[in-house]
C-alpha positions in Angstrom: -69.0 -34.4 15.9 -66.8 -37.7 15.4 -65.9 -38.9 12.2 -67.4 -42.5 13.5 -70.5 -41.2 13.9 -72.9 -42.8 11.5 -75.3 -40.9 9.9 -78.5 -42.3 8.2 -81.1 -40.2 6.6 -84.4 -40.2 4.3 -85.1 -37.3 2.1 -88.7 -36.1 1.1 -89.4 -34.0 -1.8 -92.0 -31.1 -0.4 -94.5 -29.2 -2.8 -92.2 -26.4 -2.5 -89.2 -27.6 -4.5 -86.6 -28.2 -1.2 -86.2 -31.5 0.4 -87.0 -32.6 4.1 -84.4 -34.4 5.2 -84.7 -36.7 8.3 -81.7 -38.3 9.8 -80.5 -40.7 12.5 -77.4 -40.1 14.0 -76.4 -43.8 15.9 -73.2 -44.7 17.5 -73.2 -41.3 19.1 -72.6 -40.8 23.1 -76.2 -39.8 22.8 -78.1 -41.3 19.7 -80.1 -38.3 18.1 -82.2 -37.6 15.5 -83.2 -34.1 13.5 -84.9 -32.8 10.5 -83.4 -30.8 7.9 -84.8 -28.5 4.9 -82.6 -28.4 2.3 -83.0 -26.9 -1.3 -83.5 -30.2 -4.1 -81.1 -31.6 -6.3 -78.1 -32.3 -3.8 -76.6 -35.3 -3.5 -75.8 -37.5 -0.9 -72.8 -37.3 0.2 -73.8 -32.8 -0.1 -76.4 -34.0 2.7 -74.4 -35.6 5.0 -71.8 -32.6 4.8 -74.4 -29.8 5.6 -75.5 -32.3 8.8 -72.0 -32.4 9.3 -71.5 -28.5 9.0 -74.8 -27.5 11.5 -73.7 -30.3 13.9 -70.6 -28.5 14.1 -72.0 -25.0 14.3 -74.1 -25.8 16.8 -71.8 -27.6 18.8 -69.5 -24.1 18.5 -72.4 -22.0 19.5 -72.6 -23.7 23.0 -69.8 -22.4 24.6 -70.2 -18.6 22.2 -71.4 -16.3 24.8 -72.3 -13.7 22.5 -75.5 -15.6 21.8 -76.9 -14.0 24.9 -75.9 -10.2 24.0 -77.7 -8.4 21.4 -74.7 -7.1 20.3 -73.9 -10.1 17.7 -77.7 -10.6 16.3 -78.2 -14.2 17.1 -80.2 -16.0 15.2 -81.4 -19.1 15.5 -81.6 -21.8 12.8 -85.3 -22.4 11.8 -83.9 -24.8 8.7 -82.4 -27.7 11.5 -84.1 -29.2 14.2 -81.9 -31.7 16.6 -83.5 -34.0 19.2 -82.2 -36.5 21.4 -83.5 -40.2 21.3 
């Protein structure tokens, strides 16, 4: 993910105690958008970076081959949901 990306997101406590994040990634080659549970009391800039960090992870995981072995236990992330707009 670019660093010019522009990330905008709203945050919405659950009756759990963890935040669902929603965010809006513009200015991207393909505008997207994606939920994100997160555990409560982080801060903004703490939010952006974990968007940051499974953007980046999941941008990795698309050329790991391992993913479709059973050696390396793949699992998929059940916490962050990406869609395109």
């Amino acid at each position: 993910m670019r660093e010019s990306e522009n990330i905008q997101f709203t945050a919405k406590k659950l009756s759990s105690g963890n935040l669902q994040v929603k965010f809006y990634i513009q200015h991207a080659i393909k505008p997207s958008y994606g939920y994100l549970l997160i555990e409560a009391g982080c801060s903004e800039e703490e939010i952006r970076s974990e968007i940051k960090a499974r953007l980046a992870r999941r941008e990795d995981s698309r050329m790991d081959l391992l993913r479709f072995t059973f050696k390396n236990q793949w699992k998929d992330d059940h916490q962050f949901y990406l869609y395109s707009a």
